[in-house]
matplotlib code that plots the C-alpha trace (Angstrom):
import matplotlib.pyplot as plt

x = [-7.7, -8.1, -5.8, -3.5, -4.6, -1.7, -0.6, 1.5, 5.2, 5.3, 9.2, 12.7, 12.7, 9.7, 11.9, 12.7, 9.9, 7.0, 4.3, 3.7, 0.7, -0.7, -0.2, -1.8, -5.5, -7.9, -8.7, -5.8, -6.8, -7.6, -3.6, -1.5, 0.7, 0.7, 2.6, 3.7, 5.5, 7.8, 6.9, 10.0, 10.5, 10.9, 13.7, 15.5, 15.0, 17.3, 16.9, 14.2, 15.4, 12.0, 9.1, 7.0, 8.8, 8.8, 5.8, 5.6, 2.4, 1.9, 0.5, -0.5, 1.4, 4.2, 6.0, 6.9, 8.1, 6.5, 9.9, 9.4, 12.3, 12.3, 8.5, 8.1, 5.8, 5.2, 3.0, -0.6, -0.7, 2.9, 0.9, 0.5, -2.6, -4.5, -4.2, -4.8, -5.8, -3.7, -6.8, -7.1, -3.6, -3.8, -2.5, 0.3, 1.5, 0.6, 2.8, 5.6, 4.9, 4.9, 8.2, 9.4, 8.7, 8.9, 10.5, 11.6, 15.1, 15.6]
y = [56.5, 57.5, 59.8, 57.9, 54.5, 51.7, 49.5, 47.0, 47.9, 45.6, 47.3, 45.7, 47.4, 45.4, 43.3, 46.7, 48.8, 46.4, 49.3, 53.0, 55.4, 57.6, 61.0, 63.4, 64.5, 62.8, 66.3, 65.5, 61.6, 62.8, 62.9, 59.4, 59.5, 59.3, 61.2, 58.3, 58.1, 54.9, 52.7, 51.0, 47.9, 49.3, 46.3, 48.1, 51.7, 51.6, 54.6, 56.4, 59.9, 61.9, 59.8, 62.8, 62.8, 59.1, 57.6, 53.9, 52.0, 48.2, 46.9, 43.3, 42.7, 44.4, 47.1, 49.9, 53.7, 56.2, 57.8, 61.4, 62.4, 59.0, 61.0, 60.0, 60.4, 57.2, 56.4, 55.1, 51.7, 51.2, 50.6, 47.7, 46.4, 48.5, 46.7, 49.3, 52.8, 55.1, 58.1, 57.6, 58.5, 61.3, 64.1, 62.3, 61.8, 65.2, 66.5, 64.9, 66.5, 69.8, 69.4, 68.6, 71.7, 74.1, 77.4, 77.4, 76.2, 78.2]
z = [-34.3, -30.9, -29.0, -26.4, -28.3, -27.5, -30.5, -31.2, -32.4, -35.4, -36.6, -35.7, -32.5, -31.1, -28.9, -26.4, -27.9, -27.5, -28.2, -28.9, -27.9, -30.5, -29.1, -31.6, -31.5, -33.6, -35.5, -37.6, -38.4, -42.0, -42.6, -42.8, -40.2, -36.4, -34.0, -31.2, -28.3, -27.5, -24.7, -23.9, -21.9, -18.5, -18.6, -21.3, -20.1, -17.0, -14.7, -14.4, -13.5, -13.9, -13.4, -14.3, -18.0, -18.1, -16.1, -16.1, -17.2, -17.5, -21.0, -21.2, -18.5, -19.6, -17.6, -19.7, -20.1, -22.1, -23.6, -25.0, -26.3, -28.9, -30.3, -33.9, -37.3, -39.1, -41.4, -40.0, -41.9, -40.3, -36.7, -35.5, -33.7, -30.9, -27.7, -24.9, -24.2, -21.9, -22.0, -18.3, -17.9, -20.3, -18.0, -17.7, -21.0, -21.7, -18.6, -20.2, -23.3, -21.2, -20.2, -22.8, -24.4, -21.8, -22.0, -18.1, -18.6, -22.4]

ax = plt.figure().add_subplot(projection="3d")
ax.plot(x, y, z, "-o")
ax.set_aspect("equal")
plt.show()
């Protein structure tokens, strides 16, 4: 599984969470689980206060947010189907990841 690969949200929260993007590096693809990142519905998200923690991308034709602080573990069989890749936008997810764990603000 590729790094920043989109897939289909196949759990209950579909509806507002239509997909995820694998987020860990594909050293680790021997375990079996994913770390993801949400990308919510930009419908559902409401305001967009950082656009640097939550940049926006459009999947299918969907608008959606990348939410950070919503990163998960699941198993990898609980994926749904790869539709997209965000690599070309990997600096961006990985900025948010950045400031998400800085130490500037302690």
């Amino acid at each position: 599984m590729a790094q920043f690969e989109v897939h289909r949200n196949p759990g209950r929260t579909r509806d507002s969470i239509p997909f995820v993007v694998v987020l860990q590096s594909a050293i680790f693809d021997g375990y079996q689980r994913r770390v993801v990142i949400p990308l919510v519905r930009k419908s559902h998200f409401g305001t967009i206060h950082h656009a640097g923690f939550n940049p926006s991308f459009t999947i299918k034709g969907t608008q959606v947010v990348l939410h950070p602080l919503e990163i998960a573990s699941i198993p990898a069989s609980a994926l749904g189907d790869p539709v997209a890749s965000l690599s070309a936008h990997g600096d961006k997810i990985i900025a948010a990841m950045d400031e998400l764990t800085t130490q500037a603000y302690g």
